[in-house]
DOGUSE-447650 format. One line per 2 residues: number of its first residue (from 1); their letters; for each residue y, z, x of N, C-alpha, C. Coordinates in nm, 3 decimals, padded with zeros to 5 digits, m for minus. Each point is the difference from the previous one (the first is absolute). Layout:
NUM> a> Y Z X Y Z X Y Z X ~ ... $
This chain:
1> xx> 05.649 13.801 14.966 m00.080 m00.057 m00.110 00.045 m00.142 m00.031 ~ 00.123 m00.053 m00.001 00.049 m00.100 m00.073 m00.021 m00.074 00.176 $
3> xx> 00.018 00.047 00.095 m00.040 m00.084 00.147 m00.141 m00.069 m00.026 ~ m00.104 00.065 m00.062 m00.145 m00.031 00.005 m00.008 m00.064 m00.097 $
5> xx> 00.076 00.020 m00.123 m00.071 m00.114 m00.119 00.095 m00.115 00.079 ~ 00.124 m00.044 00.025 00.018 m00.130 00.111 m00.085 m00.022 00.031 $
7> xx> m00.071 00.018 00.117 m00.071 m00.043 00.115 m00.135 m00.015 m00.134 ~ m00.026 00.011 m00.063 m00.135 m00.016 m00.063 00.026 m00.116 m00.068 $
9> xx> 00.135 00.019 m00.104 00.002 m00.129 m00.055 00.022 m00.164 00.122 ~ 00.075 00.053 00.093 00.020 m00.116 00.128 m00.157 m00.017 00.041 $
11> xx> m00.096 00.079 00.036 m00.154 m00.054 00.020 m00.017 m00.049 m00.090 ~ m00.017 m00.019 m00.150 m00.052 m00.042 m00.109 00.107 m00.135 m00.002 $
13> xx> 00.055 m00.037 00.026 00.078 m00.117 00.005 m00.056 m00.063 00.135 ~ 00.020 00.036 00.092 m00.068 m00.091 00.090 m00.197 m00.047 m00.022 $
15> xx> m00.043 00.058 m00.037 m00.156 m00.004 m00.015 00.027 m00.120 m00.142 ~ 00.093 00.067 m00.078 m00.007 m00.152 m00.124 00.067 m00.121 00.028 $
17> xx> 00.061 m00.006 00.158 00.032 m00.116 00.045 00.099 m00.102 m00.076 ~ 00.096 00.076 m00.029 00.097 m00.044 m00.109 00.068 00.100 m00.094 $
19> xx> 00.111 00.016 00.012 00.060 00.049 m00.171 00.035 m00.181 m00.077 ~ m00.034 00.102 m00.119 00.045 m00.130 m00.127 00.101 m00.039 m00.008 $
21> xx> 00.088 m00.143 00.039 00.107 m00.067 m00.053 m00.003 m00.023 m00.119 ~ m00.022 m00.014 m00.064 00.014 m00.014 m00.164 00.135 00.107 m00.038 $
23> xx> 00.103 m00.084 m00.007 00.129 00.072 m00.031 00.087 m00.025 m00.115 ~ 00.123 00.070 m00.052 00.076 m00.007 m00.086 m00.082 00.085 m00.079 $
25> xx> 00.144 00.065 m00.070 00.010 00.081 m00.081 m00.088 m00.005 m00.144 ~ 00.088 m00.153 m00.044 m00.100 m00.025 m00.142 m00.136 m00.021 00.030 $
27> xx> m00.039 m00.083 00.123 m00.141 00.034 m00.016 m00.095 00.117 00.012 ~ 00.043 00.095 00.055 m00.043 00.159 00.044 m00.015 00.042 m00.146 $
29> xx> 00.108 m00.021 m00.088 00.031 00.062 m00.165 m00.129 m00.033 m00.041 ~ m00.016 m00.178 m00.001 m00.163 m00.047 00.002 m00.081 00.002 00.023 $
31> xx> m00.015 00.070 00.073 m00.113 00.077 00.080 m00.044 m00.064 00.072 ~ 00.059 m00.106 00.075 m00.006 m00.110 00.082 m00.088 m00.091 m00.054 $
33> xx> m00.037 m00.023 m00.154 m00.041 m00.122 00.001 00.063 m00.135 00.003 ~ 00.016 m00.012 00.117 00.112 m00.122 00.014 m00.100 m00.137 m00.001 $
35> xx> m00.075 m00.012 m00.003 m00.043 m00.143 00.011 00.043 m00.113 m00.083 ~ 00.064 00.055 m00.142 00.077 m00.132 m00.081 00.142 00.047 00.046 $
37> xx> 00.040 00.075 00.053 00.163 00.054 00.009 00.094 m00.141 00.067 ~ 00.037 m00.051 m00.026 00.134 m00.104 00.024 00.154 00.095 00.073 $
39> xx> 00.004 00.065 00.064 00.133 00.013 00.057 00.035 00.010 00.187 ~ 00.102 00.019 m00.028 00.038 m00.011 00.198 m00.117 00.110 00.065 $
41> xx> m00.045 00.084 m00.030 m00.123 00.056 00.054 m00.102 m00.047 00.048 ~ m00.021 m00.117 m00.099 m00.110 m00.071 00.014 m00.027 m00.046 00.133 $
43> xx> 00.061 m00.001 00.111 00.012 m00.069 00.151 m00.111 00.127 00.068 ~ 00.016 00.145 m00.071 m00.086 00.116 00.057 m00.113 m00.019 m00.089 $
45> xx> m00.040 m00.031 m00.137 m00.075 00.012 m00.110 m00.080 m00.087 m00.061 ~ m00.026 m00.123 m00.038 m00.085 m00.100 m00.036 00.190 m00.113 00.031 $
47> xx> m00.104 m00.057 00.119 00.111 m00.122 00.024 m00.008 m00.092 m00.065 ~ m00.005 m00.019 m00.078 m00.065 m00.128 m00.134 00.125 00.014 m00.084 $
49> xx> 00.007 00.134 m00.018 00.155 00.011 m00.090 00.123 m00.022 00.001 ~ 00.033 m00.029 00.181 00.112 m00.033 00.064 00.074 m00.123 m00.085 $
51> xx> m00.105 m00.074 m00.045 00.079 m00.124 m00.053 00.087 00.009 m00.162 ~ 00.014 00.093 m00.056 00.037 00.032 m00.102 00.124 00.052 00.008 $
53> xx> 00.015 m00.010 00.143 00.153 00.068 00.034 00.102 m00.088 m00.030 ~ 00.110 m00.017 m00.084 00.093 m00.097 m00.010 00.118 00.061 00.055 $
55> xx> m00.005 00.099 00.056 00.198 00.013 00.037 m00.012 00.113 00.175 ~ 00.064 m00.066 00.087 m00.044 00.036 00.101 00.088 00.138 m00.015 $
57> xx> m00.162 00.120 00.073 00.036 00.133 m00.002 00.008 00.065 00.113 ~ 00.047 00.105 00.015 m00.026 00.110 00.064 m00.056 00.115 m00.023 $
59> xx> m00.106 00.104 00.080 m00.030 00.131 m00.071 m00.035 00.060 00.095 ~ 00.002 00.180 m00.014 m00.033 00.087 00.107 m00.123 00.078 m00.047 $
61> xx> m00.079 00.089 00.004 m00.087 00.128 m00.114 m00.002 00.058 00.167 ~ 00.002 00.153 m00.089 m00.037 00.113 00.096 m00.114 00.069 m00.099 $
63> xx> m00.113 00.026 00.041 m00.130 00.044 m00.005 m00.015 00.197 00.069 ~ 00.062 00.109 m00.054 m00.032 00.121 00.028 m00.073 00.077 m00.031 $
65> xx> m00.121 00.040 00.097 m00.117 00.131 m00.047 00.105 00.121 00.041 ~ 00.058 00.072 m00.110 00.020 00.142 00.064 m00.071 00.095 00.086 $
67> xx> 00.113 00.053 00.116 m00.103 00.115 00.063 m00.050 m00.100 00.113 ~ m00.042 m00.127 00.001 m00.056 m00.103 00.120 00.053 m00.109 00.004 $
69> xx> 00.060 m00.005 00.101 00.119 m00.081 00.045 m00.117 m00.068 00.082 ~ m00.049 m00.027 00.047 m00.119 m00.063 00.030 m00.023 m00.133 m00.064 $
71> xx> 00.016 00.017 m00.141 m00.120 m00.078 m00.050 00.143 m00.043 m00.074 ~ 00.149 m00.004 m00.030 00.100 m00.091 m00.039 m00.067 m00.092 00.041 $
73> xx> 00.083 m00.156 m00.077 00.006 m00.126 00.003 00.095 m00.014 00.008 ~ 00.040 m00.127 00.056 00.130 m00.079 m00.071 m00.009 m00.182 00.027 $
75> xx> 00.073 m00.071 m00.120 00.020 m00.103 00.050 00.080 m00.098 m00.054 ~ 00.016 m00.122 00.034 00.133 m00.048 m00.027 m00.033 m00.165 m00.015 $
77> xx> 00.055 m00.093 m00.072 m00.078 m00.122 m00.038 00.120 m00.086 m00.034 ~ m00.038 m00.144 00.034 00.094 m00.119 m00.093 m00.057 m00.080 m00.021 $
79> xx> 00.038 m00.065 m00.125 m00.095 m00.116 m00.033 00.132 m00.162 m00.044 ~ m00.028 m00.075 00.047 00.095 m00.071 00.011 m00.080 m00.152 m00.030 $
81> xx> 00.049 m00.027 m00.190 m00.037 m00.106 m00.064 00.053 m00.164 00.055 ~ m00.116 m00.095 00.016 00.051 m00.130 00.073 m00.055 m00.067 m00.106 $
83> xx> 00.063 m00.136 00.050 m00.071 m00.130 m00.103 m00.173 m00.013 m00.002 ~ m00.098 00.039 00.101 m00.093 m00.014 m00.040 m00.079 00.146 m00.016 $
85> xx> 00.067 00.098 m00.015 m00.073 00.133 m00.018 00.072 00.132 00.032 ~ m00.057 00.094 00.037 00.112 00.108 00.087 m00.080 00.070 00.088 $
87> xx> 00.104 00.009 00.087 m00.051 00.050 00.148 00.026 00.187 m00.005 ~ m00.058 00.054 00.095 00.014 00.147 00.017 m00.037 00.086 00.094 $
89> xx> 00.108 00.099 00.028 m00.069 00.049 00.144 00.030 00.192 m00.051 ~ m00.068 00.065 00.088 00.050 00.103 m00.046 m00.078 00.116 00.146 $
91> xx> 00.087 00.104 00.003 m00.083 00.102 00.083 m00.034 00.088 m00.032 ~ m00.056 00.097 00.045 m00.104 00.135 m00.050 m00.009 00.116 00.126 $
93> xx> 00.008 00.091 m00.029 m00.023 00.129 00.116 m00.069 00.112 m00.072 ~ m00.087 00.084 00.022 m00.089 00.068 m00.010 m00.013 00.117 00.088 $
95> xx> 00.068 00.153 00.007 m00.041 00.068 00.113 00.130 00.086 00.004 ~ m00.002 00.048 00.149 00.074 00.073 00.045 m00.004 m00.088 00.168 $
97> xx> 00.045 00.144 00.072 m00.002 m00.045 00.195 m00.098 00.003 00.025 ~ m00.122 00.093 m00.083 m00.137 00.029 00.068 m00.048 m00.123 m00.019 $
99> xx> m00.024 m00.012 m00.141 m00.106 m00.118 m00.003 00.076 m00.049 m00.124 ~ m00.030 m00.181 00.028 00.150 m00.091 m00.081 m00.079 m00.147 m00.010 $
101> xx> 00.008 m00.030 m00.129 m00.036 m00.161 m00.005 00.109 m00.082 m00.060 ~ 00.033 m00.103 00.066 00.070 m00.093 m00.039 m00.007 m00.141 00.013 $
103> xx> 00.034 m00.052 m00.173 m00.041 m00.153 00.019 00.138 m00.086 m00.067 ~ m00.026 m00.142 00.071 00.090 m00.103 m00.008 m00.043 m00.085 m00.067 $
105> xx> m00.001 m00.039 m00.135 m00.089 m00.112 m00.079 00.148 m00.121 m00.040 ~ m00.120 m00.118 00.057 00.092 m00.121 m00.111 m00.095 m00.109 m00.135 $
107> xx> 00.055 m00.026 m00.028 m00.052 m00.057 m00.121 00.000 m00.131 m00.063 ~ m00.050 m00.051 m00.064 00.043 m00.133 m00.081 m00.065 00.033 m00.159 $
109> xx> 00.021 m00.081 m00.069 m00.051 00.036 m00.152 00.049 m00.140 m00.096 ~ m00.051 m00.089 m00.056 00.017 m00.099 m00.077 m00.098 00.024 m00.105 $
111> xx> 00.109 m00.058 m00.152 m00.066 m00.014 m00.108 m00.080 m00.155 m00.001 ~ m00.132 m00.015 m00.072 m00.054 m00.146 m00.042 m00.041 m00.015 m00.169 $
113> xx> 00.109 m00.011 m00.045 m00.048 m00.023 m00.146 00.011 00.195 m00.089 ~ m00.140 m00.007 m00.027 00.027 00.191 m00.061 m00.093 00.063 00.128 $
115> xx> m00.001 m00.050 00.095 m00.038 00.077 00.105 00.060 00.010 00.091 ~ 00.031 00.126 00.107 00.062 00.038 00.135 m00.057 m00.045 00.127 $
117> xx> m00.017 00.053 00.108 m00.055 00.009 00.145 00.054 00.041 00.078 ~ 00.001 00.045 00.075 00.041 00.080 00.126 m00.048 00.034 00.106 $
119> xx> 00.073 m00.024 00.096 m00.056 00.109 00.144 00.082 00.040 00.102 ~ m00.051 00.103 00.054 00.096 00.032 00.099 m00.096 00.049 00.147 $
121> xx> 00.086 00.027 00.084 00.023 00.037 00.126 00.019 00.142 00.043 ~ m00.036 00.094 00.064 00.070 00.093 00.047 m00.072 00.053 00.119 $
123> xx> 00.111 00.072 00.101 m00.046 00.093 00.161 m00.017 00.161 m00.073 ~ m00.089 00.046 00.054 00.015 00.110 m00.091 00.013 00.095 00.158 $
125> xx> 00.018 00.093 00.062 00.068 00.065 00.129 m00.038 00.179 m00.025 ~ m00.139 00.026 00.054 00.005 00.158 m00.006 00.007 00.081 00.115 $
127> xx> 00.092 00.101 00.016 00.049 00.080 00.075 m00.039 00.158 m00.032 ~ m00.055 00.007 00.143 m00.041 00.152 00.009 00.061 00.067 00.095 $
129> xx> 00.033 00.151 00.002 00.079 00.043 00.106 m00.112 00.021 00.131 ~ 00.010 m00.051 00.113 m00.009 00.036 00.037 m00.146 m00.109 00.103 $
131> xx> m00.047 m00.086 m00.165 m00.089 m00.094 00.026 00.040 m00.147 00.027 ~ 00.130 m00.018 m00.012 00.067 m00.140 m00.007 00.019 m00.047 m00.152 $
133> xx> m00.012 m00.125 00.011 00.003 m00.078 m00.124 m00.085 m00.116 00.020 ~ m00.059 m00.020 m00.099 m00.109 m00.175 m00.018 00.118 m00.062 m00.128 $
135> xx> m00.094 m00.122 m00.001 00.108 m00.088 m00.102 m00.135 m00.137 m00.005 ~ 00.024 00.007 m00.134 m00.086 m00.150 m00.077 00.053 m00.083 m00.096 $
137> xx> m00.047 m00.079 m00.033 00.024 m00.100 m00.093 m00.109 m00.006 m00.151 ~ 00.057 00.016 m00.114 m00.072 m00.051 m00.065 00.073 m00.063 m00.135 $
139> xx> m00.146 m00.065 m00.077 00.114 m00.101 m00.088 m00.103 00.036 m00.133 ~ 00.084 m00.025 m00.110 m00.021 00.044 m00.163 00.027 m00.140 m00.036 $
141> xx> m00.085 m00.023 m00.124 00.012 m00.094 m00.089 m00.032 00.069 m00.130 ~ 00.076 m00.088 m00.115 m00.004 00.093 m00.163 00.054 m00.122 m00.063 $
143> xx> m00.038 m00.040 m00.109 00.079 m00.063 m00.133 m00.013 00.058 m00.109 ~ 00.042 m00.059 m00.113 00.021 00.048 m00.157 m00.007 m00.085 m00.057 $
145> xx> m00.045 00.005 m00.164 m00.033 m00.133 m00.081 00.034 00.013 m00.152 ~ 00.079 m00.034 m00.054 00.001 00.003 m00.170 m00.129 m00.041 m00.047 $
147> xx> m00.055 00.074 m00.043 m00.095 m00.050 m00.117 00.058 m00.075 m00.135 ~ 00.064 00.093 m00.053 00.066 00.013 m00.093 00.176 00.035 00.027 $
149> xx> 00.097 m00.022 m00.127 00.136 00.092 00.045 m00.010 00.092 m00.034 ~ m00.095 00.074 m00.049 00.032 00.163 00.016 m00.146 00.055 00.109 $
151> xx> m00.080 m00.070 00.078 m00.074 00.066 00.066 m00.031 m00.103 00.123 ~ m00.020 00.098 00.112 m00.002 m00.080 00.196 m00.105 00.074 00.005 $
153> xx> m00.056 m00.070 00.129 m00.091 00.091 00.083 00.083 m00.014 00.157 ~ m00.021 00.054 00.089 00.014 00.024 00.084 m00.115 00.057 00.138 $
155> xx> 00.024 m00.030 00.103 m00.105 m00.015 00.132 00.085 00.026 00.125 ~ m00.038 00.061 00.118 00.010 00.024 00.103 m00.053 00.056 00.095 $
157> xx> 00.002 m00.033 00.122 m00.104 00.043 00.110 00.085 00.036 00.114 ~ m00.013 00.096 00.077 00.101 00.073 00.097 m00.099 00.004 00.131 $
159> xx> 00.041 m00.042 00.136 m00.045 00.013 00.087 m00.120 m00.092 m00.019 ~ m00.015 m00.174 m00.005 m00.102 m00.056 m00.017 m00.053 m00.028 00.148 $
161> xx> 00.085 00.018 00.085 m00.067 m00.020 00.159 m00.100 00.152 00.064 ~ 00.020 00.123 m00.071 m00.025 00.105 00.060 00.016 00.040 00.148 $
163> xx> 00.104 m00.018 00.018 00.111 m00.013 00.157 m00.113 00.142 00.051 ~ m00.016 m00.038 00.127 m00.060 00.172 00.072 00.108 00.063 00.049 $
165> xx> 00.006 00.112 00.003 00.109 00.103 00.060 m00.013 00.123 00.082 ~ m00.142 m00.024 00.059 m00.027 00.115 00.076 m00.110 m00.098 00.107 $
167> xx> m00.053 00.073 00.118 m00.099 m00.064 00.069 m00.107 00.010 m00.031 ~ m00.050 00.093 m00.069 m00.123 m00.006 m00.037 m00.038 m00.061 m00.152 $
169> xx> 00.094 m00.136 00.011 00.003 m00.091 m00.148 00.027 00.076 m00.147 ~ 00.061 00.093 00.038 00.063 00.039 m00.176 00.135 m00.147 m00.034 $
171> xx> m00.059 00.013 m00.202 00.089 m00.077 m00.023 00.084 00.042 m00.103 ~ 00.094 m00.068 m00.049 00.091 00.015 m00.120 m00.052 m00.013 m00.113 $
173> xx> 00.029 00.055 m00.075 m00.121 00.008 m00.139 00.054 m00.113 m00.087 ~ m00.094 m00.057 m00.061 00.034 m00.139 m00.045 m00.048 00.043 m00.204 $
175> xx> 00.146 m00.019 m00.026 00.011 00.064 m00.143 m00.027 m00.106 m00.106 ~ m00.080 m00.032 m00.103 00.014 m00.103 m00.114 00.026 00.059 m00.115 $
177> xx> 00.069 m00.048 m00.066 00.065 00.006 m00.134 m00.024 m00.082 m00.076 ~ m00.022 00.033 m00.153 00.005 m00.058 m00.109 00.064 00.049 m00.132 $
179> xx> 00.109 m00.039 m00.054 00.036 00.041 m00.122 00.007 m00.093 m00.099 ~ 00.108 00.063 m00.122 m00.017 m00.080 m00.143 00.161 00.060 m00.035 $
181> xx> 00.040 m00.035 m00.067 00.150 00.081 m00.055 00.004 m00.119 m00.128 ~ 00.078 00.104 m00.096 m00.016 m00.044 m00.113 00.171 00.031 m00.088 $
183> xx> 00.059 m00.071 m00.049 00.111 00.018 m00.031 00.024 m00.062 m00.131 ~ m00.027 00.112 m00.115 00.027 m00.030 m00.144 00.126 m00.057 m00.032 $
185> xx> 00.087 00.074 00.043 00.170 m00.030 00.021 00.110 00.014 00.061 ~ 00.066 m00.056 00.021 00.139 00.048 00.127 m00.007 00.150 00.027 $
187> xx> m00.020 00.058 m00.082 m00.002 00.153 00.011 m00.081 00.044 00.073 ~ m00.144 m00.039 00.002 m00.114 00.088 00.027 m00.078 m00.079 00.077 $
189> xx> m00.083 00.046 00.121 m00.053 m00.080 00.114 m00.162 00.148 00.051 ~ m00.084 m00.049 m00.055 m00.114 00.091 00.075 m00.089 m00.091 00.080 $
191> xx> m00.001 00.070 00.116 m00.106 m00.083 00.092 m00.107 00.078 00.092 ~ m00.066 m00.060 m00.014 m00.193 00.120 00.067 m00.028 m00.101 00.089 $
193> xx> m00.043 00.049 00.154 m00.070 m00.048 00.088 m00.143 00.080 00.057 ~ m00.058 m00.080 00.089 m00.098 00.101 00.081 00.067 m00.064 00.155 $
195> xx> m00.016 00.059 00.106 00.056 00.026 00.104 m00.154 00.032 00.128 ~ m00.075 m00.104 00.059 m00.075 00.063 00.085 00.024 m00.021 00.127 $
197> xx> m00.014 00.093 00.100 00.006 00.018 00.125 m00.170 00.010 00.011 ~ m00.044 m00.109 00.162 m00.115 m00.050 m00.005 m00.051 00.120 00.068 $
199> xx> 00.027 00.076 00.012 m00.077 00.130 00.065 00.021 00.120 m00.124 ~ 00.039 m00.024 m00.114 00.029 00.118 m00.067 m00.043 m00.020 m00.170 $
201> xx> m00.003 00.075 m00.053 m00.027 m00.030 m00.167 00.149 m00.030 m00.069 ~ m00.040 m00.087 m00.074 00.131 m00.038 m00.070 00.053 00.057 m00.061 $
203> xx> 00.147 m00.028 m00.045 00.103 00.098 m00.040 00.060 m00.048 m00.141 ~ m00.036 00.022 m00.113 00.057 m00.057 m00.131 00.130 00.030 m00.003 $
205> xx> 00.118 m00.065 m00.055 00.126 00.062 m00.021 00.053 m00.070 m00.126 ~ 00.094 00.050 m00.086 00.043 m00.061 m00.127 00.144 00.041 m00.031 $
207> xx> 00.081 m00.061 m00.054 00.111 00.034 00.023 00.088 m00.042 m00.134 ~ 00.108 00.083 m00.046 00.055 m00.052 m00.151 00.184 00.022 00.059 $
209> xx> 00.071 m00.152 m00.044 00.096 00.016 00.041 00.099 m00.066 m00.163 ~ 00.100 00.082 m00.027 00.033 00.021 m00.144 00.174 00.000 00.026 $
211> xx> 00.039 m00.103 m00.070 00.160 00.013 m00.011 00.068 00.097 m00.148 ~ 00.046 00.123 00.046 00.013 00.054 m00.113 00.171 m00.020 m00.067 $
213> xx> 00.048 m00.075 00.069 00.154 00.052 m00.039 00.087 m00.136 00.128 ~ 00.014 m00.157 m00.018 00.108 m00.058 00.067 m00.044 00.025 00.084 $
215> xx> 00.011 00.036 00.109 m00.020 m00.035 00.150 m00.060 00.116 00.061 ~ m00.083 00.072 m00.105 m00.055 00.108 00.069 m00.124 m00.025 m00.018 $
217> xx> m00.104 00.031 00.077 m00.158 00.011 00.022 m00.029 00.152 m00.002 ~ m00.154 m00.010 m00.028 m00.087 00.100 00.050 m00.099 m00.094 00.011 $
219> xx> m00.098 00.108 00.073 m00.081 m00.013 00.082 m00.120 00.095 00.012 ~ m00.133 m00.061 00.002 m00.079 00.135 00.034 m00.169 m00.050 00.034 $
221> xx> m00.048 00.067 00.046 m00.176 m00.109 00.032 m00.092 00.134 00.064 ~ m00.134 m00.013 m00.009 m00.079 00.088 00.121 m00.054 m00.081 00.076 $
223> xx> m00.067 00.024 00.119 m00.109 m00.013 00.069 m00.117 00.073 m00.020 ~ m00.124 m00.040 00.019 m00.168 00.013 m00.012 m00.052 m00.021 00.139 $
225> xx> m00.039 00.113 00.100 m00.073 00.004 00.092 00.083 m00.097 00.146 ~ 00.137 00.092 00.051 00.009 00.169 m00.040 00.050 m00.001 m00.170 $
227> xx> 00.040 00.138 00.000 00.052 m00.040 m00.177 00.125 00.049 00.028 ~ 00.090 m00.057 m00.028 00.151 00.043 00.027 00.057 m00.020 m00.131 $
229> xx> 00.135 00.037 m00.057 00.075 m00.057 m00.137 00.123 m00.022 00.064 ~ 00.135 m00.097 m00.107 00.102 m00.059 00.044 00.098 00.022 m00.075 $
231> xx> 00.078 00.018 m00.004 00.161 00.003 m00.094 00.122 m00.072 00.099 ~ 00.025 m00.103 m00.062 00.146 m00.046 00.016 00.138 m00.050 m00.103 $
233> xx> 00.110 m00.009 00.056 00.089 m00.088 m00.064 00.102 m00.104 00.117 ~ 00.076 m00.060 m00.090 m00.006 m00.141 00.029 00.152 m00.034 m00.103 $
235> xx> 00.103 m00.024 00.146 00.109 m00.055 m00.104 00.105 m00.143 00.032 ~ m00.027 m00.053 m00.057 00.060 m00.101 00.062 00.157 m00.080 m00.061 $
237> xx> 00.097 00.052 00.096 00.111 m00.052 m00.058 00.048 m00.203 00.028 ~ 00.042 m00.031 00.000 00.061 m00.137 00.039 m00.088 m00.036 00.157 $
239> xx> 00.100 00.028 00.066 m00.090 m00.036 00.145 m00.084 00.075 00.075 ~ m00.006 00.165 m00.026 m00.100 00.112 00.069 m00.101 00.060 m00.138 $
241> xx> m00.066 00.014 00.150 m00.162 00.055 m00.110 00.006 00.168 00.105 ~ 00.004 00.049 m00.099 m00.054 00.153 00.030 m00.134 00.071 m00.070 $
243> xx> m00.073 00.002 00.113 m00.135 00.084 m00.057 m00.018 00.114 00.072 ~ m00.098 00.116 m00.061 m00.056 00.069 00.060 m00.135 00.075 m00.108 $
245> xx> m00.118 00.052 00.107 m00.086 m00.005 m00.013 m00.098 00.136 00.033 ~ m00.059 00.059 m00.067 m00.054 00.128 00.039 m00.160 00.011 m00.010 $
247> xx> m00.097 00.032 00.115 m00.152 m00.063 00.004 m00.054 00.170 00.036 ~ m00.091 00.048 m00.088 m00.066 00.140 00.001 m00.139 m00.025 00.047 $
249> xx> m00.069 00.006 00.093 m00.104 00.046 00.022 m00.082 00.098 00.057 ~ m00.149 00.059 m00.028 m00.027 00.127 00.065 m00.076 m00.016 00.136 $
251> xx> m00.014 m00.129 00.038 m00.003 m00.062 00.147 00.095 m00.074 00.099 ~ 00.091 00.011 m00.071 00.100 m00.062 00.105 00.143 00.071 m00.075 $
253> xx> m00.024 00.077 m00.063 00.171 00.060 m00.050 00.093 m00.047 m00.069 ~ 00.121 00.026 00.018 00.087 m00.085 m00.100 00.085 m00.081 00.114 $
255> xx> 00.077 m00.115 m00.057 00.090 m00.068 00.054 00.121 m00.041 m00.102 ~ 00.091 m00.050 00.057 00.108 m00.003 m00.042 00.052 m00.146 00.049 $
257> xx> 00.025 m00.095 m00.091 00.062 m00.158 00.073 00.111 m00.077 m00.037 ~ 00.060 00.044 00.041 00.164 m00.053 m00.059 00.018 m00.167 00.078 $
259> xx> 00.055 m00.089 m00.118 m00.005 m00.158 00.052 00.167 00.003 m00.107 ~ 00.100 m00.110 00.102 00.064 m00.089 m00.013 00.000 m00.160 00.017 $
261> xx> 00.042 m00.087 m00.085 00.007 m00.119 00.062 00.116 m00.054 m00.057 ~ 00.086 m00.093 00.079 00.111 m00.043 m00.021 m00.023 m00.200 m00.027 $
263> xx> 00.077 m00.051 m00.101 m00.024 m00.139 m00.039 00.082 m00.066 00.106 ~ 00.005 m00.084 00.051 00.074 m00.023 00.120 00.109 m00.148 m00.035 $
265> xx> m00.085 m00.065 m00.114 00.050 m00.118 m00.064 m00.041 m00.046 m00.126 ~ 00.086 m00.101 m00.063 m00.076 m00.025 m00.146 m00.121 m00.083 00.007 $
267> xx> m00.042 00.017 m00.115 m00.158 m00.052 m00.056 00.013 m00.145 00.071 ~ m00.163 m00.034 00.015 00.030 m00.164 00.066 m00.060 m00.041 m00.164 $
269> x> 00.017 m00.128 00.054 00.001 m00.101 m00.144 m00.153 m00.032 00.012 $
């Protein structure tokens, strides 16, 4: 039984021609509305945010569906602040031996005034047992904008080339984003996007992230079509950030996403 739901969820991943990079912990809590999100993630998530990074990091997240080892994630990122912006690279794996995707992304991200920009690069490499492996290229662009100091919008587009990956011209699904995030006070940060994939109906998501206590967070958001809900926390001592993240749905199950990141140096000026 647990052999066949594999192999079903591995067809349903290859036919959607992609699992989702959209990673880290706190954003999962968010229900991935990352499109205003500012942190070392951002290199997997709206690259626009990269530039908000002031202290060069390190970070890992592991991504677990219980029961399907299949459908784990994992991945691992640095973002490394320069005089005219910050750069970022990070990798991603998706799978098991049967069937496995893995990508290599790099990045750039500069602030202009109260606005961001970004873009990046990445090979993305899928492996089937038995079928070989293909490998493509595609590239994301995203920025962010103060309106105001307590409210941004945020934008991003994933896969703007629609790389083909099969012979009979299948392509990579080319994702646009739009959000808003709104932040009354140091404490409290809610942000709502819509999310469309050009072959699919869009995906609302909203997300409330709340400092209850010094260096502790919560976390929590749903999704709308599929409809999923989110619970996380979020702690951050001196130089490491520890999150983790728990996502319920009655179409895709639960997951589990544990993220570290380590400060690697002090704040730039």
């Amino acid at each position: 039984m647990l052999v066949a739901a594999c192999l079903a969820c591995i067809s349903y991943t290859i036919s959607a021609q992609s699992a989702s990079t959209f990673m880290g912990a706190r954003t999962q809590g968010l229900a991935y509305a990352s499109a205003c999100l500012s942190d070392e993630w951002s290199i997997f998530n709206n690259i626009g945010g990269l530039a908000k990074i002031n202290q060069a990091t390190t970070a890992f997240t592991y991504n677990a569906r219980p029961g399907i080892a299949a459908f784990n994630t994992m991945a691992a990122v640095v973002a490394i602040p320069a005089a005219t912006g910050v750069a970022g690279m990070g990798i991603f794996r998706f799978g098991d031996d049967l069937y496995n995707e893995q990508v290599i992304t790099a990045g750039f991200s500069n602030a202009f005034g109260l606005a961001s920009l970004g873009a990046s690069i990445k090979y993305i490499q899928y492996s089937t047992e038995g079928f070989g492996s293909k490998g493509v290229l595609g590239f994301d662009f995203g920025g962010i904008a103060s309106l105001t100091p307590k409210v941004s919008i945020g934008a991003h587009i994933v896969n703007i080339t629609q790389p083909s990956i099969t012979e009979d011209d299948e392509r990579l699904p080319t994702i646009l984003a739009v959000g808003i995030a709104f932040t009354p006070s140091d404490k409290l940060l809610v942000t709502t996007e819509i999310e469309k994939d050009l072959d699919y109906s869009p995906t609302w998501k909203a997300g409330l992230e709340y400092k209850f206590y010094k260096k502790f967070w919560f976390r929590t958001g749903f999704n709308l079509q599929p409809n999923a809900g989110f619970i996380g926390f979020g702690f951050k001592p001196q130089k490491f950030v520890l999150d983790y993240s728990f996502m319920q749905s009655f179409d895709q199950g639960s997951r589990h996403q544990a993220t570290v990141a380590y400060r690697l140096k002090a704040k730039r000026s």
